[in-house]
N, C-alpha and C positions, 0 to 999 in steps of 0.2 A: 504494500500500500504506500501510498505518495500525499503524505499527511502536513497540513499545515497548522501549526495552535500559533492561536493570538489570544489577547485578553490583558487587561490592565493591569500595571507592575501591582505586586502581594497578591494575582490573583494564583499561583499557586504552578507555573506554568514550566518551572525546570522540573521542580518536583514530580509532577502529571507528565512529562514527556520523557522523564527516565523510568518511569515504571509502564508506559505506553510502550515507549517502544523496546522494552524489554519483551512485555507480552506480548508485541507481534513480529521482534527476529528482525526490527529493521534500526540501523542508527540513528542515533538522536544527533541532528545537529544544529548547534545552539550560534547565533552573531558571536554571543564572547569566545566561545572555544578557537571561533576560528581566528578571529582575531590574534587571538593568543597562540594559537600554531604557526600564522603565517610570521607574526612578526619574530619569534622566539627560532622560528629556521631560516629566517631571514629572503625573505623570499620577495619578490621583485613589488609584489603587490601588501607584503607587510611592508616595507622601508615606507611605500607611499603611504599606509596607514596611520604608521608612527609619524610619520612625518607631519600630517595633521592633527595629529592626536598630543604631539608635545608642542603645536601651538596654540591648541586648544579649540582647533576648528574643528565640526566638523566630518567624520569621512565621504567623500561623496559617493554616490550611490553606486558610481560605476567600479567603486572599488570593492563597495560592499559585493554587490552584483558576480563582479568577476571572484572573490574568492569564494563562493557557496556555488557556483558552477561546475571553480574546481573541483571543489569537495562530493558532489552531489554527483562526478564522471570516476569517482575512486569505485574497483572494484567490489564493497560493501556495501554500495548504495545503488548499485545496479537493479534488486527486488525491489526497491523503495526507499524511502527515508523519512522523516520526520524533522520539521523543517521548526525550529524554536527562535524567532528574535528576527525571520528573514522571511516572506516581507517586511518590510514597517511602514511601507507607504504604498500608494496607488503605482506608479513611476515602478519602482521594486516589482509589483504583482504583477506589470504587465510584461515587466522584462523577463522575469519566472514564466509566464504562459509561455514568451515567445520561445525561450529554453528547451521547455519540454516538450515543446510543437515541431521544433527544431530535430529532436530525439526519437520523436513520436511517441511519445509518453503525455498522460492527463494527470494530472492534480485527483485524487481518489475523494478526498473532503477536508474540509474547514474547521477544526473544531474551536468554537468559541468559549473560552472559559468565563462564564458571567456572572460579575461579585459587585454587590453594590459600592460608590465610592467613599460611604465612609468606613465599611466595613475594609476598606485598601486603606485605609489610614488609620485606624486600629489596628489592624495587621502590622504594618510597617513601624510605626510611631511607638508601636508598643517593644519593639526588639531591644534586648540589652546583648553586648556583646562583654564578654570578659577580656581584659585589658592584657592577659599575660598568656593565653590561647584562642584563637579570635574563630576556634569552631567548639566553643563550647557558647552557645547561644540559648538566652532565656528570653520570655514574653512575659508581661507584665500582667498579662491576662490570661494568656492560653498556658504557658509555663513558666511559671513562676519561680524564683528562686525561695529555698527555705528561708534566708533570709536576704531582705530586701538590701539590691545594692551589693551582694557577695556572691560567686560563684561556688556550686556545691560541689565544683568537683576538685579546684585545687584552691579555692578560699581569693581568688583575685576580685579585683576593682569589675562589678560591672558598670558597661556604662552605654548611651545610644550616639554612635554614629552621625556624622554631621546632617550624610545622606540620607536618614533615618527620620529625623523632621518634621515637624506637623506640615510646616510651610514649603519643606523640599518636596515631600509625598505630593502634596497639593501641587504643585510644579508641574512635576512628573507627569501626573495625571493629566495637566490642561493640554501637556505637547502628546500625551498617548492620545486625547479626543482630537487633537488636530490635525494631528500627523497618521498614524495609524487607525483610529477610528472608520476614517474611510472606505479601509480594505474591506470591511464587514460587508457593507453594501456593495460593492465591488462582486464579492464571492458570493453574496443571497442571489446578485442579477445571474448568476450561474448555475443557480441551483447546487452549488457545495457548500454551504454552513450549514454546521451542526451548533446550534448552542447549546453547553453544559452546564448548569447549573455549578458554582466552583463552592458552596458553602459544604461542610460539614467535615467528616473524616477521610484522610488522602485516599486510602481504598475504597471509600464510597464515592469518590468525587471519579476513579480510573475505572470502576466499576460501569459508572454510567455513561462516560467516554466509549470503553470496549461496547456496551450493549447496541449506544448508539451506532456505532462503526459495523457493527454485526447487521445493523436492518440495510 
């Protein structure tokens, strides 16, 4: 399958496409991984990316474009793939059609993960990270530490992230409605979205995903 997730930052969308595309055998490929492979093997189209990225432009889309191409013509992604963070715009989806049209391959469906927006800013707003291991992460609501403002597991400083924010979250969110937003409507006139309801537990939320993808 040749699967697309979108849906608003905190709505759950790394978490649901590694256990997605675990259940169905095809790679997850996320905008940051790649990012972080091209420019880490230094690669013609990472130099470009860094290159706007340490001036704090920016990367333009034909760069995004060109390395999820690459990635999407590697011998594992041949059955499908699972596409996380690529589109992000209108521009992006139609260069993805023209791609797979190119290949002769179709996009299989859309899956929309749908969270309300302040329930993305409870989510987000609420993360503490611990200042002396930065993957031991608590919630303020959903996990709690025993004691407030301490990590349970080595006793460090927690604490929230600039990016973490009431006002960053709110940010985020205005460029996810105006920048990516669009794709939604884009893939309804196609008849490929699926909306998933994104609240409750990770397994119920990949549960309803798979059932959906099964009809």
């Amino acid at each position: 399958m040749r699967i697309v997730l979108v849906g608003p930052p905190g709505a759950g969308k790394g978490t649901q496409a590694a256990f997605l595309a675990k259940n169905l055998s095809i790679p997850h490929i996320s905008t940051g991984d790649l990012f972080r492979a091209n420019i880490s093997q230094g690669t013609d189209l990472g130099k470009q990316a860094k290159a706007y990225m340490d001036a704090g432009d920016l990367v333009p889309d034909e760069v995004t474009i060109g390395m999820a191409k690459d990635r999407m013509e590697q011998p594992d992604a041949v059955n499908g793939f699972l596409l996380d963070g690529f589109p992000r715009n209108v521009s992006q989806a139609q260069a993805l059609d023209e791609m797979l049209q190119a290949a002769g391959m179709k996009l299989d469906a859309v899956l929309d993960l749908e969270v309300e927006e302040d329930e993305v800013v409870k989510r987000i707003a609420g993360r503490r990270i611990c200042r002396n291991d930065s993957s031991h992460v608590f919630h303020v609501t959903y996990a709690p530490p025993k004691a407030e403002g301490v990590c349970d597991t080595c006793g460090g400083e927690l604490y929230q992230r600039g990016d973490d924010s009431e006002a960053t979250v709110r940010n985020r969110l205005e460029v996810y409605h105006t920048q990516t937003e669009p794709i939604i409507d884009y893939y309804k006139a196609q008849g490929l979205l699926v909306t998933i309801p994104a609240l409750g537990e990770v397994a119920d939320v990949t549960k309803r995903a798979m059932d959906a993808l099964k009809k």
